[in-house]
N, C-alpha and C positions, 0 to 999 in steps of 0.2 A: 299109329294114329296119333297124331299130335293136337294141338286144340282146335278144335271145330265147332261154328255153330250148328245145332240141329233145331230142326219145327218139331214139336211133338203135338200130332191130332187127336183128341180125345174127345166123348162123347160127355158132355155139358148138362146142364150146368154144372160149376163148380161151389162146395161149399168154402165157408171162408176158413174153414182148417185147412183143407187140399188150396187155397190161395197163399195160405201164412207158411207151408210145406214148401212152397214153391216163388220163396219171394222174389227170389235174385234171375225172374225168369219176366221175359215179356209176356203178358197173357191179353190176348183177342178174343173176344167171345162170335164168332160170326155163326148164328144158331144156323143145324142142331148141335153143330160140334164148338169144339173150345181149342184156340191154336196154342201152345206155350212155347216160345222160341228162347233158348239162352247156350251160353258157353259148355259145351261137353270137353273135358279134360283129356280124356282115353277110353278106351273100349271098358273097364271097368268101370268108372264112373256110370257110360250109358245105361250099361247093364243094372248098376243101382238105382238110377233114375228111374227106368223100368220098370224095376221091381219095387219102386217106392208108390207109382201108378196104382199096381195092382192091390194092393198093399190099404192102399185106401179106397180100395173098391171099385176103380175106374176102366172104364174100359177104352182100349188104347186102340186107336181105328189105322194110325199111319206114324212112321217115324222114318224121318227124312233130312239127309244132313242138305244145310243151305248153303249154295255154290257162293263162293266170293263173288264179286259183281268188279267187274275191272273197271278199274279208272276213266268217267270220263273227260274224255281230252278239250272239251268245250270248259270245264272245271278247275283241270290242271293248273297248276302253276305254271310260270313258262320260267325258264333263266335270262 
């Protein structure tokens, strides 16, 4: 597993210690849940992310790695 991003679904709200834990992450609040999406390293990393969740009390509804979106060619550069 090499660098991937993941969505991690969590039941919300969030306090701002679980926000300052989680800086270097996009965070959505779309109630009842809380989306936090950012760069996962490796399967151990996840696995700490994880357990950093639990850790502060949260409970973790869905974790879901996010599909690259391929280039659109309306976008592209041309040569």
């Amino acid at each position: 597993m090499g660098r991937t991003r993941y969505e991690f679904r969590i039941d919300g709200p969030l306090t701002d210690e679980v926000r300052a834990a989680f800086a270097d992450m996009r965070i959505v609040e779309p109630a009842p849940q809380v989306v936090l999406d950012g760069e996962v390293l490796d399967e151990s990393h996840l696995h700490g992310i994880i357990a950093q969740f639990h850790a502060l009390g949260l409970t973790v509804v869905s974790v879901l790695p996010v599909p690259d979106t391929p280039p659109d060619p309306e976008t592209q550069e041309r040569p």
